[in-house]
C-alpha positions as CSV (number, residue, x, y, z in Angstrom):
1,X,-43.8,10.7,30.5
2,X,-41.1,10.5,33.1
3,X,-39.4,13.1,34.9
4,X,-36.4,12.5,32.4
5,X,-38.2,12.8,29.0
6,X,-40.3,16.2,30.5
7,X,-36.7,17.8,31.0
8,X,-35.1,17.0,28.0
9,X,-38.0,18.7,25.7
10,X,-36.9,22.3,25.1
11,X,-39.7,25.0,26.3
12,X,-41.5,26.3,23.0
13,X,-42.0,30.2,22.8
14,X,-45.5,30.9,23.7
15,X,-48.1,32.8,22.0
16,X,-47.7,36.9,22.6
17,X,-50.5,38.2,24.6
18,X,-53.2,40.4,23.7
19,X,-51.9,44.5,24.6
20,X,-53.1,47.6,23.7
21,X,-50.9,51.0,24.3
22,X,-53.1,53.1,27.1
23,X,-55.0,55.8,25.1
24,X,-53.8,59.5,26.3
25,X,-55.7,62.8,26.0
26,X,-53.1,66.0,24.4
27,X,-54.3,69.5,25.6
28,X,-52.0,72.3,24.6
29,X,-52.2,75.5,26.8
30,X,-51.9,79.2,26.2
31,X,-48.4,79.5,26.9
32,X,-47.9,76.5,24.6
33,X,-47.0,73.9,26.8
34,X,-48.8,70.7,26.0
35,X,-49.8,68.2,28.4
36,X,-49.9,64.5,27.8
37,X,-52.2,62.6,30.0
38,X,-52.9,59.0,30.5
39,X,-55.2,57.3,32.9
40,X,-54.3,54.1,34.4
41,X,-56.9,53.5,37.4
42,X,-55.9,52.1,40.5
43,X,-52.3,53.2,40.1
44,X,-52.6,55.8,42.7
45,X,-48.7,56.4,42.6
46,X,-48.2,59.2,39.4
47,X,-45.1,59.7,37.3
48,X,-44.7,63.4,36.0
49,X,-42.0,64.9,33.4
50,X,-41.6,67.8,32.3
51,X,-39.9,67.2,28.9
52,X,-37.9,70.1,27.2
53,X,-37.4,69.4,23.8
54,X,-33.7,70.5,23.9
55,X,-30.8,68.2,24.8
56,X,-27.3,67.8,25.1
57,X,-26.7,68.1,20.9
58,X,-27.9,71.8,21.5
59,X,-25.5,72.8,23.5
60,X,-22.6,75.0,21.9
61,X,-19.1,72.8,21.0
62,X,-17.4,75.0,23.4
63,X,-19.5,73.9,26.3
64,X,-19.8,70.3,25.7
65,X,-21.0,69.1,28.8
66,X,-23.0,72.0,30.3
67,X,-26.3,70.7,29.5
68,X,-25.8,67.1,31.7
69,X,-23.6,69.1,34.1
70,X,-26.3,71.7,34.4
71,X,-29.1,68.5,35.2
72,X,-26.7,67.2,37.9
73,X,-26.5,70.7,39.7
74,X,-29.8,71.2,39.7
75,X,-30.8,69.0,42.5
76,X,-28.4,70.9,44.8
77,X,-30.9,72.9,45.2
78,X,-33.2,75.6,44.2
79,X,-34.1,80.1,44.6
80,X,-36.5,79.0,46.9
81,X,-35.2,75.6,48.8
82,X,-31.7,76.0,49.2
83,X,-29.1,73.0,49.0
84,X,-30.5,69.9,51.3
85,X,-34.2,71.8,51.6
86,X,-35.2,70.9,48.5
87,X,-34.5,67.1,49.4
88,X,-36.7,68.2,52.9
89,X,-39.3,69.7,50.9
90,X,-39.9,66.5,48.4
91,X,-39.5,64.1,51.5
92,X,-42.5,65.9,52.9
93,X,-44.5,65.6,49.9
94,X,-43.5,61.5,49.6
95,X,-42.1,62.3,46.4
96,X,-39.2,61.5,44.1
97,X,-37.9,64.6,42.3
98,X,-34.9,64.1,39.8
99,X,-33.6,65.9,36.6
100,X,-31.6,64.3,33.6
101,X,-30.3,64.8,30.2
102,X,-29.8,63.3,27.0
103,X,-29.0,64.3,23.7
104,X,-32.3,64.8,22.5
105,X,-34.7,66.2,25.9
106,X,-34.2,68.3,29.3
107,X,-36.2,65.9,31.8
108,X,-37.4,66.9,35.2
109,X,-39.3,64.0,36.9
110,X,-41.5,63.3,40.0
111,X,-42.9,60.8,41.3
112,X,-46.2,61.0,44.2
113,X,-49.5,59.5,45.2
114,X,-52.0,61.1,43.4
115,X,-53.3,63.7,45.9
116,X,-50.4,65.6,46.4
117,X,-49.8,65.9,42.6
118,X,-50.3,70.0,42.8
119,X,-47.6,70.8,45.7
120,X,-45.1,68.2,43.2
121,X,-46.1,70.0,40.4
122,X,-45.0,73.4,42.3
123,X,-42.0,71.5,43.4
124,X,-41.0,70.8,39.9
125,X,-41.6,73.7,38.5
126,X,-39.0,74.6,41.2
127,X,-36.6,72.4,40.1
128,X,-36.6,73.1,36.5
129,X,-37.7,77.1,36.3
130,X,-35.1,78.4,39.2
131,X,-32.0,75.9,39.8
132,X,-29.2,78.2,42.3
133,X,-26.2,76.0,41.0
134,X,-24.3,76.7,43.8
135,X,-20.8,77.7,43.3
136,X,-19.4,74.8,45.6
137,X,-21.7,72.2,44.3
138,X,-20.9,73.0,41.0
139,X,-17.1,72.9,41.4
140,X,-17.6,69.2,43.1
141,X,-19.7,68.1,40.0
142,X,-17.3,69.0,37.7
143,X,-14.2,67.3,39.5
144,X,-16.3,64.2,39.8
145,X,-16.4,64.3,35.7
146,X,-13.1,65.1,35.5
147,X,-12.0,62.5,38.0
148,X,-14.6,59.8,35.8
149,X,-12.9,60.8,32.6
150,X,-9.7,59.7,33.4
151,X,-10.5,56.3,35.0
152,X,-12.3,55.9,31.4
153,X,-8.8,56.3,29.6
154,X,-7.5,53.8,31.9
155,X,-11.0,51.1,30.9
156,X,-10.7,49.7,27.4
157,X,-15.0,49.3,27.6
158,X,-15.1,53.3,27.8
159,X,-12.0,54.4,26.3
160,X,-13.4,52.5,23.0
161,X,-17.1,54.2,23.6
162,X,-15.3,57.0,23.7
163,X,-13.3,56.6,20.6
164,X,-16.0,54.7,18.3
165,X,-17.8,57.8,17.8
166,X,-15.1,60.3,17.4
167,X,-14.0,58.4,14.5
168,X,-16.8,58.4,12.7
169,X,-18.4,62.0,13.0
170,X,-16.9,65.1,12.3
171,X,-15.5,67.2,14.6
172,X,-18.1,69.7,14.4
173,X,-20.8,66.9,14.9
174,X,-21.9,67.1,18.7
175,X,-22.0,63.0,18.6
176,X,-18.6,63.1,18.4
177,X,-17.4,64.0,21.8
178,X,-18.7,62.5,24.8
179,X,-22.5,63.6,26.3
180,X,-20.9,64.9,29.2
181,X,-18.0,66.8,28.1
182,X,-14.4,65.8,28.3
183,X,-11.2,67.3,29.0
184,X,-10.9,70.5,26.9
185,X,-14.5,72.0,28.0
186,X,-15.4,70.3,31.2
187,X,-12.9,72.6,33.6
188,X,-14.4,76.0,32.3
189,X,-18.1,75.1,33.2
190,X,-18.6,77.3,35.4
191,X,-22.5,78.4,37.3
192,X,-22.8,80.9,34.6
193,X,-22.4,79.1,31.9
194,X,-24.6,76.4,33.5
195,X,-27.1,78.7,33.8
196,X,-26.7,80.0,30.3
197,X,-27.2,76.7,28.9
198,X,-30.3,76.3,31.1
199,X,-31.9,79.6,30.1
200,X,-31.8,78.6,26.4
201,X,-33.1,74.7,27.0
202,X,-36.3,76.5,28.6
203,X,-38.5,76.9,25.6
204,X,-42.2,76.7,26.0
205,X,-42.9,75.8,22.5
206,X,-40.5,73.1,23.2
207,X,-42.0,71.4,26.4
208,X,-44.8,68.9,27.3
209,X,-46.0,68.1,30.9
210,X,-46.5,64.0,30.7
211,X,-48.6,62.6,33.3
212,X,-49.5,59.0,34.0
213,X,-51.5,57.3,36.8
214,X,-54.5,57.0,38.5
215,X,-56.0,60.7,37.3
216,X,-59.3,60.3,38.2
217,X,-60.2,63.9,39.6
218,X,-57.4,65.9,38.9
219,X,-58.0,69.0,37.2
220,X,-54.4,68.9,35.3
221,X,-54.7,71.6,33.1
222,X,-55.7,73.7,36.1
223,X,-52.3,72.4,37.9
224,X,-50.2,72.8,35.2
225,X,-51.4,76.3,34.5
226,X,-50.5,77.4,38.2
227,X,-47.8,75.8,38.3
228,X,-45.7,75.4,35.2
229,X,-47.8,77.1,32.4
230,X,-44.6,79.6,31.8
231,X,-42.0,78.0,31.1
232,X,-39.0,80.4,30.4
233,X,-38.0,82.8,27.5
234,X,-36.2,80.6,25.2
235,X,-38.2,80.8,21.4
236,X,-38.0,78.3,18.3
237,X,-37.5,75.4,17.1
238,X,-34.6,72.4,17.7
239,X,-33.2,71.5,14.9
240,X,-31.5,68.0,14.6
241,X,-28.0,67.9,15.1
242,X,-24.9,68.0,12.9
243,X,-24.4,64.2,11.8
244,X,-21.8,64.4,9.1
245,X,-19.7,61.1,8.6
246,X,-15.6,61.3,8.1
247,X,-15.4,58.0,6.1
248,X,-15.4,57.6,2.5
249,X,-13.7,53.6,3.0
250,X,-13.0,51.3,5.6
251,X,-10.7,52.5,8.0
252,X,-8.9,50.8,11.6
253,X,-8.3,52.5,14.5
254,X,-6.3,50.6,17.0
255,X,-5.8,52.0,20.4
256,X,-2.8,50.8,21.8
257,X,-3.7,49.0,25.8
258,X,-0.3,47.5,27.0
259,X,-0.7,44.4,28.4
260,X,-4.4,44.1,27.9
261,X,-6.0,40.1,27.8
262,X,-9.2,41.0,25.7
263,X,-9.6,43.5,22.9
264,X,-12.7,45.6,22.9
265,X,-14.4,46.1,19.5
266,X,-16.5,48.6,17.9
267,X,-17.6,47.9,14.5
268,X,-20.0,50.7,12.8
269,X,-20.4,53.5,11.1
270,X,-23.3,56.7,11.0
271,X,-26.5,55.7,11.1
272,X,-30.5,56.5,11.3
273,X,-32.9,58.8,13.2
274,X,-35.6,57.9,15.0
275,X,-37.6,59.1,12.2
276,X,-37.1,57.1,9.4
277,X,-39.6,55.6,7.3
278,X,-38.3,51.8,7.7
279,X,-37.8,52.2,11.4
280,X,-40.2,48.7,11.9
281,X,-37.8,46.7,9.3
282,X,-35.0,48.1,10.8
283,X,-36.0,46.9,14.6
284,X,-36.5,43.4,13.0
285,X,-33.3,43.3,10.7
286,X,-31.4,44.3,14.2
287,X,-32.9,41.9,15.9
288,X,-31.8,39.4,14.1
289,X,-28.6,40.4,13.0
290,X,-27.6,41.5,16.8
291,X,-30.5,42.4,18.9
292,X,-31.4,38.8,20.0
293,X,-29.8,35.4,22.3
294,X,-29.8,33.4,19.1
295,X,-28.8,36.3,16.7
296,X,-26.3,35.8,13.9
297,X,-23.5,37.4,15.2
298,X,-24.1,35.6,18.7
299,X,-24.5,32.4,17.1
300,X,-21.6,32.5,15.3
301,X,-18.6,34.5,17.2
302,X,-20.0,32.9,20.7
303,X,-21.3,29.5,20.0
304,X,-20.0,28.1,17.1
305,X,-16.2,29.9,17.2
306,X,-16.2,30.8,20.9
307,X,-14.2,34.1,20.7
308,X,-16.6,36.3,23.0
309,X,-19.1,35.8,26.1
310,X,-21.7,38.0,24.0
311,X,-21.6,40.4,21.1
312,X,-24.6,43.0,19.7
313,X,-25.3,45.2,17.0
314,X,-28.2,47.3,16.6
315,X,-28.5,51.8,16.1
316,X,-28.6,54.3,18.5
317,X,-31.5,56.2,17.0
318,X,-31.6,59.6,18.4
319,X,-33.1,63.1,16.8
320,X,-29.9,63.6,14.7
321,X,-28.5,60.0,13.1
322,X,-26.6,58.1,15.9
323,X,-24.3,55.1,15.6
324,X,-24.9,51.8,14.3
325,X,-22.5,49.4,15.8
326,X,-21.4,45.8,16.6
327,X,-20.1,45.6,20.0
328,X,-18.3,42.8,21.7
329,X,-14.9,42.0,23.6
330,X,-12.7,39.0,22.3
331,X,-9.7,37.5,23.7
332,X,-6.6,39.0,22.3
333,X,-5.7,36.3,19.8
334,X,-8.8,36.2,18.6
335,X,-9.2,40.1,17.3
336,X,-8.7,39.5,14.2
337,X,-10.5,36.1,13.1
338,X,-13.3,37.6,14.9
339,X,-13.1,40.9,13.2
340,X,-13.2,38.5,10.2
341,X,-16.5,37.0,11.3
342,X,-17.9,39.9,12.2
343,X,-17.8,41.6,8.7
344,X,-19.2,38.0,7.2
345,X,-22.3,38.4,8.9
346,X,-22.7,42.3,8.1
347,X,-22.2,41.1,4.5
348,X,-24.8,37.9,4.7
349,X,-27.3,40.2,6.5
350,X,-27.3,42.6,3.3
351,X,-26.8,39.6,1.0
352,X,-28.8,36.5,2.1
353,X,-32.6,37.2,2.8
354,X,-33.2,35.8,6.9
355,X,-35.0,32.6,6.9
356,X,-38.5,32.6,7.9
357,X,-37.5,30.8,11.3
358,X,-35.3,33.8,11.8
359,X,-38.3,36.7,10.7
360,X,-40.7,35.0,13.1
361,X,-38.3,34.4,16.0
362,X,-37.3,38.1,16.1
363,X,-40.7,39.6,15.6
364,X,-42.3,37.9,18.4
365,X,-40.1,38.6,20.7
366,X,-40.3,42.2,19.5
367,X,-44.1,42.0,19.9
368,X,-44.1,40.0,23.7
369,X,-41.7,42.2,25.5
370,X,-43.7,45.3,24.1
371,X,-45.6,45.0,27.0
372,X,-43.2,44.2,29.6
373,X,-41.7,47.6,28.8
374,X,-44.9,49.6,30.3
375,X,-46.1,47.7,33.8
376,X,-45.7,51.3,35.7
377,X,-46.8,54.8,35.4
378,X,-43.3,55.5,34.7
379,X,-43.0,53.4,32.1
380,X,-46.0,54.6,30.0
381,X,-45.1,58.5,30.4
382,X,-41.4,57.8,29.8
383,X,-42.5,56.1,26.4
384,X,-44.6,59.2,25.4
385,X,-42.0,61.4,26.4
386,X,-40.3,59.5,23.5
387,X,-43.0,60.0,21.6
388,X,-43.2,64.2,21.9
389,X,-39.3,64.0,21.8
390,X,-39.5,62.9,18.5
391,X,-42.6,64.0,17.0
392,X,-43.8,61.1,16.5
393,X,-47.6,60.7,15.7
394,X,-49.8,59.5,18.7
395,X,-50.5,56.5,17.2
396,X,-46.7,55.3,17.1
397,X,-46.8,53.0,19.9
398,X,-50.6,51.6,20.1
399,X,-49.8,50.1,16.3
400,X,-46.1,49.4,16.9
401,X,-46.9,45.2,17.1
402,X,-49.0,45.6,14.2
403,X,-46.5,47.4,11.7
404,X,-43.6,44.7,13.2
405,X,-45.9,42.1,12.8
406,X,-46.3,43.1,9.5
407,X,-42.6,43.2,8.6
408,X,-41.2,40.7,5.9
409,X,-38.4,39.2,4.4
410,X,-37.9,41.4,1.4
411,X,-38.2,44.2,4.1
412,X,-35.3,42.9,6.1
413,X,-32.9,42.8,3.2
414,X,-34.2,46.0,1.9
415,X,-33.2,47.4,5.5
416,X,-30.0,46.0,5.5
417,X,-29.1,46.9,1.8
418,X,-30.3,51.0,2.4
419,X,-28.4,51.3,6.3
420,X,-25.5,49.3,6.6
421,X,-22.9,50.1,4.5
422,X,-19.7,48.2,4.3
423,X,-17.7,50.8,2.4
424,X,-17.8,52.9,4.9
425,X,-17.0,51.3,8.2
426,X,-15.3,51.6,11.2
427,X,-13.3,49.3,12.9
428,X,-12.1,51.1,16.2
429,X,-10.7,48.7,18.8
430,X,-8.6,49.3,22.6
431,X,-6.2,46.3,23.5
432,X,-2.5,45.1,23.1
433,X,-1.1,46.6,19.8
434,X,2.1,44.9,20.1
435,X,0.1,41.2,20.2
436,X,-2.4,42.3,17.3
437,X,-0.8,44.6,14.8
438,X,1.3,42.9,12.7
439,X,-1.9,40.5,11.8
440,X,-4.7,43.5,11.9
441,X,-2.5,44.9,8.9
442,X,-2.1,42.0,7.1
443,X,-6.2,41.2,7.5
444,X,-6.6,44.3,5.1
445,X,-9.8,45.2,6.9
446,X,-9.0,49.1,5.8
447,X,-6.6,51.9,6.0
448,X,-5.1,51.0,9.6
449,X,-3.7,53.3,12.2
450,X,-2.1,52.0,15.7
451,X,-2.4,54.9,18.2
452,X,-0.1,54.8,21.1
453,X,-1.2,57.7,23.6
454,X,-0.9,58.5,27.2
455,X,-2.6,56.7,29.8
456,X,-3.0,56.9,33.6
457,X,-0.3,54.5,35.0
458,X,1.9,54.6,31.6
459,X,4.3,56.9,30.4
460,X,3.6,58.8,26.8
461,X,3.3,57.1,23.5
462,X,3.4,58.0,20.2
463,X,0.5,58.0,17.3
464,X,2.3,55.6,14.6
């Protein structure tokens, strides 16, 4: 075969290769912190997080912001190692020490070679037990949000991120307002409310030490206990967040960007948990509708009509029900045609089963990147700090190929049928009214509502 002939044959997928999830040991200690340990020899470099099962959608409405704000501030130092000496003290050690937040978990992390896992453990519990949130660090944390959320008026990507979920939770839903804060609540967090917010994340009941890495010798329910087996005063339960929808039809938000050259698009409405019954259906229906390089909606709106460079759909599955959404950016004259398009292949996902060429495509690559998601330490404990976030069982991910694999046709179009719902969607969009309107309300999508507001660099508008 020449040189010619070998290049012009397209590269077949190949077969997925044999994985198992690494087996982890749960021990649950007297002040009702659980540790999650898994052994992977030879990896002398271990990941730690302490996981707090607490998160940004159980923070109060009038503090939106405090719980991300409050993660931020918390590497500015500590009681014990003021400002840069808590940097000196983890430098010492060799270790990485961080702290995040997300709308489901409280997360502080380290990373260090196996021997020195007690001092980081001591250093962690630091971190996450007894932040200072210094008065001036705080104050520069909060202007750096409030600077951020202005240059995200002035960005159609963020301003429609922004706006997408607004539209379709209630107010009172925490998913409605951005994970960390915006205008109204940012300027009044203050350290004490920081620190009021971080009192009631600290629930032992609540928390899980995860470990991974070489373990071989380590005593870690002996660490743990002298280090981080009391974990603050905070008592009960989470429970999952507000998720009511505001749409009863199909509705159009238009957000007026003068002069913009693309419009970006949000399609969606509210959608699933994490814990849902379907969830394995659901990753494959995703996938195929909007989850893969070939999908429908890619196929369609960027190879066959040539409106965007990529689109996606897929759900944000969080503890409460996040968003399902299609997300792309179109040229301007395009926004409606590939609106259009858009709500086709929504309708033929619930309508027309998938081909069998489409099931298997989608399910192994589902299966074959499984793997490629858990090559480090980090990896692996950041999974099963999904997996105690969630309550998940603890054999979630070691049959997770299996239940895919298992995954059908009829399950497909059962998925689509029970979680996308086309009576109820939102069509929230940021680019040039003035080019789009006249035909975005002659389309018909839905009930349709140009907003003109006030953006950095423009002088105020009007809501029409």
């Amino acid at each position: 075969m020449s040189i010619n002939e070998i290049l012009s044959v397209r590269p077949s997928p190949g077969q997925p290769r044999a994985y198992r999830f690494p087996s982890f040991e749960r021990t649950v200690l007297p002040s009702s912190l659980q540790i999650l340990a898994v052994d992977v020899p030879g990896r002398t470099l271990v990941s730690a997080n302490l996981v707090v099962r607490r998160g940004v959608s159980d923070e109060p409405g009038n503090l939106a912001g405090a719980t991300i704000l409050a993660a931020r501030a918390m590497s500015e130092g500590t009681q014990r190692y003021p400002g840069v000496e808590l940097t000196e003290a983890a430098e010492r050690l060799g270790a990485t020490l961080h702290a995040e937040a997300s709308w489901d978990a409280f997360v502080g992390s380290v990373e260090v070679v196996a021997s020195r896992l007690g001092a980081a453990l001591e250093l962690l519990a630091e971190l996450v037990e007894r932040p200072a949130f210094p008065e001036a660090d705080v104050a520069r944390l909060r202007d750096e949000r409030l600077n951020d959320l202005l240059q995200a008026r002035a960005d159609p990507r963020r301003r429609v991120d922004q706006a997408f979920p607004a539209t379709i939770y209630s107010e009172d839903s925490p998913y409605s307002r951005p994970a960390a804060g915006n205008e109204t609540t940012v300027p009044g967090l203050s350290p004490d409310e920081l620190r009021s917010v971080h009192r009631s994340v600290l629930a032992p009941s609540q928390a899980a030490l995860i470990v991974g890495g070489d373990l071989g010798g380590l005593d870690l329910a002996r660490l743990a206990g002298d280090t981080i087996g009391v974990l603050g005063t905070a008592v009960g339960a989470t429970q999952p967040p507000v998720t009511h929808s505001t749409l009863d039809r199909p509705i159009v938000r238009f957000h007026h960007h003068p002069g913009a050259v693309q419009t970006e698009l949000r399609i969606g409405h509210v959608g699933l948990p994490r814990r849902v019954a379907d969830f394995h259906a659901v990753q494959v229906m995703a996938a195929i509708l909007g989850g893969l390089f070939n999908s429908r909606l890619q196929m369609n709106l960027r190879e066959e009509k040539g409106y965007t460079y990529g689109i996606g759909a897929g759900f944000d599955m969080r503890r409460g029900a996040g968003p399902f959404s299609v997300r792309t950016a179109v040229q301007t004259a395009v926004t409606v045609p590939a609106i259009t398009e858009a709500l086709a292949e929504l309708r033929r996902i619930r309508e027309t089963p998938v081909t069998a060429a489409e099931l298997a495509a989608a399910r192994d690559y589902l299966v074959g990147v499984f793997p490629l998601r858990f090559e480090t330490p980090a990896a692996v404990v950041g999974a099963l700090s999904g997996l105690f976030v969630h309550d998940l069982p603890d054999d979630e991910l070691s049959l997770y190929r299996s239940r895919v694999e298992a995954v059908t046709i009829d399950d497909v179009q059962a998925a689509a049928q029970a979680h996308i719902d086309l009576d109820r969607l939102a069509i929230v969009a940021v680019g040039d009214a003035d080019a789009v309107g006249p035909d975005l309300e002659a389309a018909g999508f839905g009930e349709t509502q140009i907003i003109r507001e006030e953006l950095p660099g423009f002088g105020q508008r009007e809501s029409e």
